[in-house]
C-alpha positions in Angstrom: -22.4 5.0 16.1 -19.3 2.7 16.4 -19.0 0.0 14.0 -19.5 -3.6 13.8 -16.4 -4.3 11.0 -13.2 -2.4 10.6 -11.3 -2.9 7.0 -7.6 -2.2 7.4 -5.5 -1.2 4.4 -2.3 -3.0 4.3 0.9 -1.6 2.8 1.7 1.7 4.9 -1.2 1.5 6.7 0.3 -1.8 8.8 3.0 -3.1 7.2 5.7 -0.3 7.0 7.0 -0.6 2.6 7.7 2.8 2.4 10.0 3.7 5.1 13.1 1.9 3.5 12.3 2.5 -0.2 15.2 5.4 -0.1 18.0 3.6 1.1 17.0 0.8 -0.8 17.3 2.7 -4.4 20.4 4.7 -3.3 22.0 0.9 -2.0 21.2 -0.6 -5.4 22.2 2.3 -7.7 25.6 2.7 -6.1 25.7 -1.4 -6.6 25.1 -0.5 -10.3 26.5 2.7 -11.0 30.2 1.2 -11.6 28.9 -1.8 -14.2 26.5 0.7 -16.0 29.5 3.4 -16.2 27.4 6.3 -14.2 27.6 8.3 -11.3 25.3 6.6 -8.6 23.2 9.6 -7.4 22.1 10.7 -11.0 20.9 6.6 -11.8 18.9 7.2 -8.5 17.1 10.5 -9.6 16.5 9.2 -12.5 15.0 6.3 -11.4 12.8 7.8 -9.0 11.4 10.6 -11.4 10.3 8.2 -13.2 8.7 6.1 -11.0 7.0 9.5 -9.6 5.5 10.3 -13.1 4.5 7.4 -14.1 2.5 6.2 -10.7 1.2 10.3 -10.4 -2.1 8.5 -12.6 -3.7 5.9 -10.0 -6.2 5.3 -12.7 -4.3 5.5 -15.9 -2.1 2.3 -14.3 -4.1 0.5 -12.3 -3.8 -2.8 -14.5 -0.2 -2.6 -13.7 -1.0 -2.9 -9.8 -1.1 -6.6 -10.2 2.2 -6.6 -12.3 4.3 -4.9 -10.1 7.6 -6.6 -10.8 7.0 -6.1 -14.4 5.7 -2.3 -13.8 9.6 -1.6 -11.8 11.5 -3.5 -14.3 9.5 -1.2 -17.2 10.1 1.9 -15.4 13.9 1.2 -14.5 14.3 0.3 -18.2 12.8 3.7 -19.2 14.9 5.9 -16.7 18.0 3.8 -18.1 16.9 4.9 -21.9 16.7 7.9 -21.0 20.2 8.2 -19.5 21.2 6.8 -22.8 22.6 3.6 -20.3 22.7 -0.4 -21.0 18.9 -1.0 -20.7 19.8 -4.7 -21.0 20.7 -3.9 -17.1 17.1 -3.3 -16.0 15.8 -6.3 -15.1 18.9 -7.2 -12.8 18.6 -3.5 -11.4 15.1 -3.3 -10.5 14.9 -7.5 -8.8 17.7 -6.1 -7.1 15.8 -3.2 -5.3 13.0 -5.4 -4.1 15.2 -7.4 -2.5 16.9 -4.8 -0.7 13.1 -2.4 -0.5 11.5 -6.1 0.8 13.9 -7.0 3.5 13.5 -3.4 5.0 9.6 -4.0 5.7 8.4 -3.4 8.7 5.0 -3.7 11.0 4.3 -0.4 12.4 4.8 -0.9 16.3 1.1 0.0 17.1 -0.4 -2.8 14.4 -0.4 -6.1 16.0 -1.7 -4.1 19.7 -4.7 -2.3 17.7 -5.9 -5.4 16.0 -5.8 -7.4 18.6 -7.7 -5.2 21.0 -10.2 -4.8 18.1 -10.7 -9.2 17.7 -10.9 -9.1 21.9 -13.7 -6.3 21.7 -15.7 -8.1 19.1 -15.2 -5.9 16.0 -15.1 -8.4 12.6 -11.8 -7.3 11.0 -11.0 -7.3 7.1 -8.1 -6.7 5.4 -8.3 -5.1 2.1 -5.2 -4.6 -0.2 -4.3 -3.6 -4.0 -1.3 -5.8 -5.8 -0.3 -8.7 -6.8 -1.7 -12.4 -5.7 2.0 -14.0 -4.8 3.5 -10.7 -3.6 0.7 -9.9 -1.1 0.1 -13.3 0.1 4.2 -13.4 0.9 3.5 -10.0 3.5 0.2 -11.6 5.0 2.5 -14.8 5.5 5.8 -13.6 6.8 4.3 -11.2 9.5 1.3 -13.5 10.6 -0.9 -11.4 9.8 -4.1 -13.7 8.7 -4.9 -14.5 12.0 -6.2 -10.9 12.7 -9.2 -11.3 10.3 -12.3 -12.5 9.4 -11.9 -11.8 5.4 -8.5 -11.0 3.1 -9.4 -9.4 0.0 -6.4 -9.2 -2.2 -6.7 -7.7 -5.6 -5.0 -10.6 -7.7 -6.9 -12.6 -6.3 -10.5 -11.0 -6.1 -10.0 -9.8 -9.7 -10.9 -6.0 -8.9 -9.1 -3.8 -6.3 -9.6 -0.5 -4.8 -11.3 1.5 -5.2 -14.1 -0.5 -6.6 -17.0 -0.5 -5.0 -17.0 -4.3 -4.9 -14.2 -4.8 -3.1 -15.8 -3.1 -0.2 -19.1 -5.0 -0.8 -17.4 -8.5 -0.9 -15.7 -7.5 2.6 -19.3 -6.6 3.9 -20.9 -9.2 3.0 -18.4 -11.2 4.3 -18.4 -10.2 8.0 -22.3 -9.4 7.6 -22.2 -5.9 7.9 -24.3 -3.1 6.5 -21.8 -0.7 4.9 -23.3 2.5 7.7 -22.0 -0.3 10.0 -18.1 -0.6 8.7 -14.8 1.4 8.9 -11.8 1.3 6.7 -8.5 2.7 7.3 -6.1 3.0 4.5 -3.3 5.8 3.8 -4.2 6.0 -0.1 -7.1 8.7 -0.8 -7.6 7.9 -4.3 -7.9 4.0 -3.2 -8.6 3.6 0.2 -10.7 6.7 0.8 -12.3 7.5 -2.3 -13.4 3.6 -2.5 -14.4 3.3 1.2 -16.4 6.3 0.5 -18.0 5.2 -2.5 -19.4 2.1 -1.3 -21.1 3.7 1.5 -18.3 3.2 4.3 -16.6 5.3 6.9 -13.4 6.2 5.5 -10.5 7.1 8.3 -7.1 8.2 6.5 -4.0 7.1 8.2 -1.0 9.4 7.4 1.6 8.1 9.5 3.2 11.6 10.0 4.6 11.4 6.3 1.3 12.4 4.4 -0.3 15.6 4.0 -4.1 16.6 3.1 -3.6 18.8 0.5 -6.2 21.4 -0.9 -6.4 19.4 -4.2 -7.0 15.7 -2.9 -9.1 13.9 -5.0 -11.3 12.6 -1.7 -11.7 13.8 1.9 -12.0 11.5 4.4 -14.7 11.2 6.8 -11.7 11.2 9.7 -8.0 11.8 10.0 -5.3 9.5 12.3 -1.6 10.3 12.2 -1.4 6.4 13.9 -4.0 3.7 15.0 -4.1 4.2 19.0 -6.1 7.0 17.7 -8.4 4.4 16.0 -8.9 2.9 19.4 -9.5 6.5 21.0 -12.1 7.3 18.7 -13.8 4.1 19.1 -13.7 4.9 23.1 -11.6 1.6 23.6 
């Protein structure tokens, strides 16, 4: 049975964050690497191992989702420690790599064309993302994307994210939908599916031909799309 509402995920799901983050950390390590008296590639693989362990926990840091300045600036600090480097730096280091990760975003080319065939076909349409209040609202704004729904829930704002089951039941309740009668689409399987899943929705996992569905994931989702005309296929639109 097709749904009535479809929840959409929105950070690598329909705004593109990811696709730029390694230029953007190898950009603003070589910017640093001269000042900090280090060679440029080792700062950057040393960053990112530690931003790789210390994320690997969904769970274990899922109060810093809402801090997520302070989380890079605590991380960069760490890697910069442990390089035995002018931790003093990290604050300067890490502001710098949002604004270089930030101006890389992107909407995914099929985003805008799914939703809107979705809102002309009568589906209610939710957006449901993890992070900060500010940081979120600055995406939604700057690629107009709050016209595509009938509910935002945004974790710094809602006070609980995914995957909480009430997340999920605040969307429902506020399209008036049944959760046998909802989707949601995320890329996160700890997050989107596992929370999709647990409050009694359809969870489709979007991988954007950069994710694989490994034999240890901690949820399986209830349908697999490498990009969102395949939403629209399986929906027979």
């Amino acid at each position: 049975m097709n749904p009535r509402a479809i929840f959409f995920d929105m950070d690598d799901t329909l705004l593109d964050t990811s696709g730029g983050v390694a230029e953007a950390w190898a950009t603003t390590c070589q910017a640093f690497s001269v000042d900090l008296g280090c060679d440029a590639e080792e700062l950057n693989k040393a960053i990112r191992s530690q931003m790789l362990a210390f994320w690997r926990d969904e769970a274990a840091v899922e109060h810093w989702r809402t801090k997520l300045h302070e989380a890079r600036a605590h991380n960069v600090e760490s890697a910069l420690a442990a390089q035995g480097l002018d931790t003093s730096r990290a604050k300067l280091l890490a502001d710098r790599y949002w604004e270089e990760q930030s101006s890389r975003f992107r909407l995914f080319e099929d985003s805008v064309e799914t939703l809107d065939r979705l809102r002309a076909e009568g589906f209610r349409t939710g957006l449901i993302t993890n992070g900060p209040q500010e940081m979120q609202r600055w995406k939604i704004q700057r690629f107009d994307l709050a016209r595509h729904f009938d509910v935002i829930v945004i974790e710094g704002e809602f006070g609980r994210g995914k995957p909480h089951p009430d997340v999920f039941l605040h969307a429902m309740e506020s399209v008036r939908a049944r959760p046998e009668e909802a989707w949601h689409i995320g890329d996160n399987l700890y997050a989107d599916i596992g929370g999709a899943q647990g409050a009694g929705v359809h969870a489709a996992w979007i991988h954007r031909d950069r994710l694989e569905l490994k034999d240890d994931a901690p949820h399986v989702p209830d349908r697999v799309f490498a990009h969102l005309p395949e939403l629209l296929t399986a929906l027979d639109l």
